[in-house]
Each structure stands twice: as C-alpha cells, then as structure tokens.
LOKE-253276 format. One record per atom (N, C-alpha, C): residue in three letters; atom name; x, z, y. Coordinates in pm, 1 decimal. Atoms other than C-alpha are relative to their C-alpha. Layout:
BEGIN
<node residu="ala" atome="CA" u="X" w="Z" v="Y"/>
...
// end
This chain:
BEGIN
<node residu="unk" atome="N" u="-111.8" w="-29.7" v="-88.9"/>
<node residu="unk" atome="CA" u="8354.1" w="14062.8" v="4916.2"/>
<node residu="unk" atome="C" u="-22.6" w="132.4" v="72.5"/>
<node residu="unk" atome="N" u="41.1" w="-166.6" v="-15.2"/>
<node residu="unk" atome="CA" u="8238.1" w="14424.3" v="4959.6"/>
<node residu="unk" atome="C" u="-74.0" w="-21.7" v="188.7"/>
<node residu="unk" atome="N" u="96.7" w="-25.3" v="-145.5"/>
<node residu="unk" atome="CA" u="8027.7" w="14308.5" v="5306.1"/>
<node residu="unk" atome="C" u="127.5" w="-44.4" v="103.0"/>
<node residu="unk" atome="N" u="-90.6" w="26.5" v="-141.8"/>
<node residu="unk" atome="CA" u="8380.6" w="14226.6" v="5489.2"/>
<node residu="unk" atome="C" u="27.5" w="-165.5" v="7.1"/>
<node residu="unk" atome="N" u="-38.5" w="114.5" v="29.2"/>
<node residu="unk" atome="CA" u="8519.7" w="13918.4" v="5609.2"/>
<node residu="unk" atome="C" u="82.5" w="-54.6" v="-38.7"/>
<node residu="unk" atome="N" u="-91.9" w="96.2" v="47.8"/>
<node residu="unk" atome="CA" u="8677.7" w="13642.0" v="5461.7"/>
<node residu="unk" atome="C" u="154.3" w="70.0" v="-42.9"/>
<node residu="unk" atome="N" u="-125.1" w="-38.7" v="23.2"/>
<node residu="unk" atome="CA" u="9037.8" w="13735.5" v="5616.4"/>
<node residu="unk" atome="C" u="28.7" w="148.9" v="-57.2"/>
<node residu="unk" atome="N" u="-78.4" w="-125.7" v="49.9"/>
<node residu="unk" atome="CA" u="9036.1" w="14094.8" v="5577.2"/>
<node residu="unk" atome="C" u="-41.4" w="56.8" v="-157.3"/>
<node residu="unk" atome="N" u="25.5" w="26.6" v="125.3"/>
<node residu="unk" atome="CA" u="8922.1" w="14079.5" v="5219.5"/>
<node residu="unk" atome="C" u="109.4" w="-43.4" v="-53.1"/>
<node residu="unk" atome="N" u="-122.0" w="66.1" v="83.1"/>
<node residu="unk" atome="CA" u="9182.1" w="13872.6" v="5106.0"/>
<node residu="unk" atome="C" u="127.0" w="86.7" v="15.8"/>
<node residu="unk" atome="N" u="-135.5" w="-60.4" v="-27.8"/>
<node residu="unk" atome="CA" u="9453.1" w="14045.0" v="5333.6"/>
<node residu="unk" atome="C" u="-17.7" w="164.9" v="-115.2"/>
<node residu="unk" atome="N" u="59.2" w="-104.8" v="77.5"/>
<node residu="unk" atome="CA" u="9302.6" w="14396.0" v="5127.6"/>
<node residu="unk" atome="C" u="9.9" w="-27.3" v="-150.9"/>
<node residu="unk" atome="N" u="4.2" w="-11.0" v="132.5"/>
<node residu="unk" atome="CA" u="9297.2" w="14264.1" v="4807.8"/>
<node residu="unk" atome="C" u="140.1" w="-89.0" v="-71.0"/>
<node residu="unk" atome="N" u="-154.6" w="47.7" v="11.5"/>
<node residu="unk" atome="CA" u="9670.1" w="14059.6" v="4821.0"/>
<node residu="unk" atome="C" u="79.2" w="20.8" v="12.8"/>
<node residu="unk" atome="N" u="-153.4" w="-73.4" v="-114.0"/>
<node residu="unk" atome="CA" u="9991.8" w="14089.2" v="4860.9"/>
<node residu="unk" atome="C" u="91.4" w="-186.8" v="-5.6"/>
<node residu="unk" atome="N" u="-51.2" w="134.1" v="-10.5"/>
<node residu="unk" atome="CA" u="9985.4" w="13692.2" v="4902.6"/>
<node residu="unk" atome="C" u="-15.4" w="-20.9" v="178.1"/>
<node residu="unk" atome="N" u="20.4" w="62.7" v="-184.7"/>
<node residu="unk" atome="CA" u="10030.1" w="13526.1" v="5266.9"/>
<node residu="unk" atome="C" u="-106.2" w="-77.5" v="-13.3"/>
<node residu="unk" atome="N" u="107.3" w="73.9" v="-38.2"/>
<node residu="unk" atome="CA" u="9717.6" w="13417.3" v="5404.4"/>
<node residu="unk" atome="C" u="-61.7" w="-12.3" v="155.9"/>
<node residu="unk" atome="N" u="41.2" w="18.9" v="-162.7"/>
<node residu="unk" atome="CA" u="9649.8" w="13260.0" v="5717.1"/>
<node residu="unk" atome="C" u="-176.7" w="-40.4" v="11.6"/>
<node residu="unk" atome="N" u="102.4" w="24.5" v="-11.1"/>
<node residu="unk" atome="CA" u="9316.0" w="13199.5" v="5870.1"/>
<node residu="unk" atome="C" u="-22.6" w="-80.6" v="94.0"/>
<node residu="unk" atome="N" u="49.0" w="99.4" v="-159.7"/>
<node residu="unk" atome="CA" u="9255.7" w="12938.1" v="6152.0"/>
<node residu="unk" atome="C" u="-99.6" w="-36.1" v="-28.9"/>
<node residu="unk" atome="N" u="91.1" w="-29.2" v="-70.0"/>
<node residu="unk" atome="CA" u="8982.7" w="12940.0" v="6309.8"/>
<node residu="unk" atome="C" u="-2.6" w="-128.8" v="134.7"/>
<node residu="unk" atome="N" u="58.2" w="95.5" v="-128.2"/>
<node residu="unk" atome="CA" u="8816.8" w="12644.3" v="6597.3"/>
<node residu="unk" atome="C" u="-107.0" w="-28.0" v="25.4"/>
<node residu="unk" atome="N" u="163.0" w="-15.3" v="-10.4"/>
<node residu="unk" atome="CA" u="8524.3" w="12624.8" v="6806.6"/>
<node residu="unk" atome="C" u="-72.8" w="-52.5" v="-68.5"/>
<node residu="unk" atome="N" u="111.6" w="54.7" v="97.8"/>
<node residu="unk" atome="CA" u="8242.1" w="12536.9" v="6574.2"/>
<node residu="unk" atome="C" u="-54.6" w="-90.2" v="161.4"/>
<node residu="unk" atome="N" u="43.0" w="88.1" v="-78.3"/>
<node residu="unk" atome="CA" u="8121.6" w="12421.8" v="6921.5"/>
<node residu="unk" atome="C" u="7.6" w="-167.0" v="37.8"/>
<node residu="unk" atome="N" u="-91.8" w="170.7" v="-26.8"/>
<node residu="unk" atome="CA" u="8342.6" w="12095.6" v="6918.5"/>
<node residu="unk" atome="C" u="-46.8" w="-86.0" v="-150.3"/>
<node residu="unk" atome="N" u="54.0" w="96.4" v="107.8"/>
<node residu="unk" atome="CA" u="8264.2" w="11794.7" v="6729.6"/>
<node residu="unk" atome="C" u="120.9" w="29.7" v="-136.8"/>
<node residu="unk" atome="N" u="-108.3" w="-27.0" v="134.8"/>
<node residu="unk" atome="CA" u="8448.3" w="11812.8" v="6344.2"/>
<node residu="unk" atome="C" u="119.1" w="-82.7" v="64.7"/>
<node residu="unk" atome="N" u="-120.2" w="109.6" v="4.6"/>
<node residu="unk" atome="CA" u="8699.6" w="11518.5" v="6433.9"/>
<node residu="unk" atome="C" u="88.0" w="86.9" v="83.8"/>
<node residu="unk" atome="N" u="-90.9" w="-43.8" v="-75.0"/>
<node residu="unk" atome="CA" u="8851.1" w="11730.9" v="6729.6"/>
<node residu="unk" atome="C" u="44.4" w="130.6" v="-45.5"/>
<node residu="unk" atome="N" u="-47.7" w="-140.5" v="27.9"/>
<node residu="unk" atome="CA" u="8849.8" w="12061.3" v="6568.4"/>
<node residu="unk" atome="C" u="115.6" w="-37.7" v="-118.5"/>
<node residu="unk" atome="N" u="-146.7" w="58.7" v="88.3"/>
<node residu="unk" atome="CA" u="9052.9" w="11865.7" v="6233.1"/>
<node residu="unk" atome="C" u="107.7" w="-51.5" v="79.4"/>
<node residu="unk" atome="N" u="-83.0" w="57.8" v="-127.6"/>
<node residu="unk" atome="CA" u="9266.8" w="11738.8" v="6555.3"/>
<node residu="unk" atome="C" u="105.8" w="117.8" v="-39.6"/>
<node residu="unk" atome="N" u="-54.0" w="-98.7" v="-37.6"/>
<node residu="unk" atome="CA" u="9330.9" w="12074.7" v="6642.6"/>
<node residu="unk" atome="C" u="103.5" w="75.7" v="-96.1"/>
<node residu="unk" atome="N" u="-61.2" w="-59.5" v="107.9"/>
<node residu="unk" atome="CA" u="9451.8" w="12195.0" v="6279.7"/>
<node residu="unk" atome="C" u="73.5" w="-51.6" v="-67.6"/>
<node residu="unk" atome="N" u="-128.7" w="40.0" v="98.7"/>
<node residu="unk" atome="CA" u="9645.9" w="11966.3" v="6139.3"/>
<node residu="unk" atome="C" u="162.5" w="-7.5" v="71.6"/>
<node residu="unk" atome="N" u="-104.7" w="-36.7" v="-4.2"/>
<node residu="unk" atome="CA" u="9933.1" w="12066.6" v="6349.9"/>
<node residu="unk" atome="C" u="20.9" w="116.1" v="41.1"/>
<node residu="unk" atome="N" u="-30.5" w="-114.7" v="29.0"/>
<node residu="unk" atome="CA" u="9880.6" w="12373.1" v="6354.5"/>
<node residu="unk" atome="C" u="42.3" w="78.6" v="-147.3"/>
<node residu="unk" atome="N" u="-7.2" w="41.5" v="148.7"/>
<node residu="unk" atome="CA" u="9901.2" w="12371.8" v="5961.7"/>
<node residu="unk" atome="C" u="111.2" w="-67.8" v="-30.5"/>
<node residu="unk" atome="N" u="-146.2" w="89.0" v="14.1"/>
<node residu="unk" atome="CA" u="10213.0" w="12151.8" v="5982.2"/>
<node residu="unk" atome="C" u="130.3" w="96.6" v="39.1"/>
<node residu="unk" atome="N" u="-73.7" w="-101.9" v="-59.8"/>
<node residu="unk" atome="CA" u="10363.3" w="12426.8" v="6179.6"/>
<node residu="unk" atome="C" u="-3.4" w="96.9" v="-67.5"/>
<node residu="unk" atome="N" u="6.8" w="-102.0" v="44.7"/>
<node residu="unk" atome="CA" u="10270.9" w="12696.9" v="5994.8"/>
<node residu="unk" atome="C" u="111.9" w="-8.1" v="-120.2"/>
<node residu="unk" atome="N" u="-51.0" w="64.0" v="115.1"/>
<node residu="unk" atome="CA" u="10389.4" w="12497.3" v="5686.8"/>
<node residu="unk" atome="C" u="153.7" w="13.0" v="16.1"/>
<node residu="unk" atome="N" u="-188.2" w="40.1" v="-11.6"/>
<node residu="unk" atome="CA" u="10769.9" w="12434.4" v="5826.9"/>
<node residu="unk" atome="C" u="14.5" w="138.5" v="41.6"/>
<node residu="unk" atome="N" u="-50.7" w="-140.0" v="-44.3"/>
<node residu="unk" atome="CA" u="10782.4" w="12798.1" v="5974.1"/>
<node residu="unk" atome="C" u="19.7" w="76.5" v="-161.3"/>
<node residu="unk" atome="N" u="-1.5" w="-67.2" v="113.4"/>
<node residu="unk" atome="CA" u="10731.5" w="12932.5" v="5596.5"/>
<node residu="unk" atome="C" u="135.5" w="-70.2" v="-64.8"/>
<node residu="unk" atome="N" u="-125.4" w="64.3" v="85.4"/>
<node residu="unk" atome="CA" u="10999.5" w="12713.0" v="5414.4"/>
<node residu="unk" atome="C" u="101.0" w="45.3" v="91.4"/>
<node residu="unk" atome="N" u="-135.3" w="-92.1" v="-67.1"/>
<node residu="unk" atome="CA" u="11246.7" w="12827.7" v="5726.4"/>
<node residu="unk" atome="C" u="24.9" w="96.3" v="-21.5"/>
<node residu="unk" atome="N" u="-23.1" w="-125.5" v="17.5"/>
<node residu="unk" atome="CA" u="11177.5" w="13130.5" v="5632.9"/>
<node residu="unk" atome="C" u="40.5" w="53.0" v="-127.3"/>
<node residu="unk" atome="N" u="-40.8" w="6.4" v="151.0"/>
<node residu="unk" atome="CA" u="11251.1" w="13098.3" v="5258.6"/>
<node residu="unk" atome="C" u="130.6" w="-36.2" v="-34.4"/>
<node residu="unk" atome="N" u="-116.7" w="31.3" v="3.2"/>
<node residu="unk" atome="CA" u="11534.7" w="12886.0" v="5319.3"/>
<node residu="unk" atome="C" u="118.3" w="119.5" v="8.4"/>
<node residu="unk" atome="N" u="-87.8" w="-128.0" v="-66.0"/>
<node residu="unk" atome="CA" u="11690.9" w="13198.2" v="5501.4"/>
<node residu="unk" atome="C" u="45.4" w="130.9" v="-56.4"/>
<node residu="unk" atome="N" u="8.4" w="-144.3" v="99.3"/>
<node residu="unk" atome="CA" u="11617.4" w="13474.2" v="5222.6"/>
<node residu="unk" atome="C" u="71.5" w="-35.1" v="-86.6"/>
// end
C-alpha cells in the first residue's frame, strides 16, 4: 500500500465510494460494534437516497 494508510490508499487508487469508520480501540468490542451498526445503517440508506434521486 505504498507505506500509506488504509483510507487514503484506497481513496488514491479508486474511483469507488469508500467509507472508513473508525472507534476507540479503547472500548470493549461489544460497544464499539454498538457504535457501528447504526452508523452503517445510516450510511447505507443515505447512499440508496442518493441513487434513488439520480
């Protein structure tokens, strides 16, 4: 991945949508999967609104 990270690798080498979320590693797993699966649900229905619309 030429030494960079993750996101800006992908964003650099795509011209696909790619999100990255991100939660404290500090927190136990169960609360950080808490945290993402509606953020991920959201992301999810914001893209199809936005498809619908084009």
């Amino acid at each position: 991945m030429d030494g960079l990270p993750e996101a800006i690798f992908l964003y650099r080498r795509s011209h696909h949508l790619h999100m990255t979320l991100e939660s404290p590693s500090s927190l136990p797993l169960e609360t950080r999967i808490q945290m993402h699966e509606p953020a991920i649900a959201a992301a999810i229905e914001f893209f199809f609104e936005q498809c619908a619309t084009e």
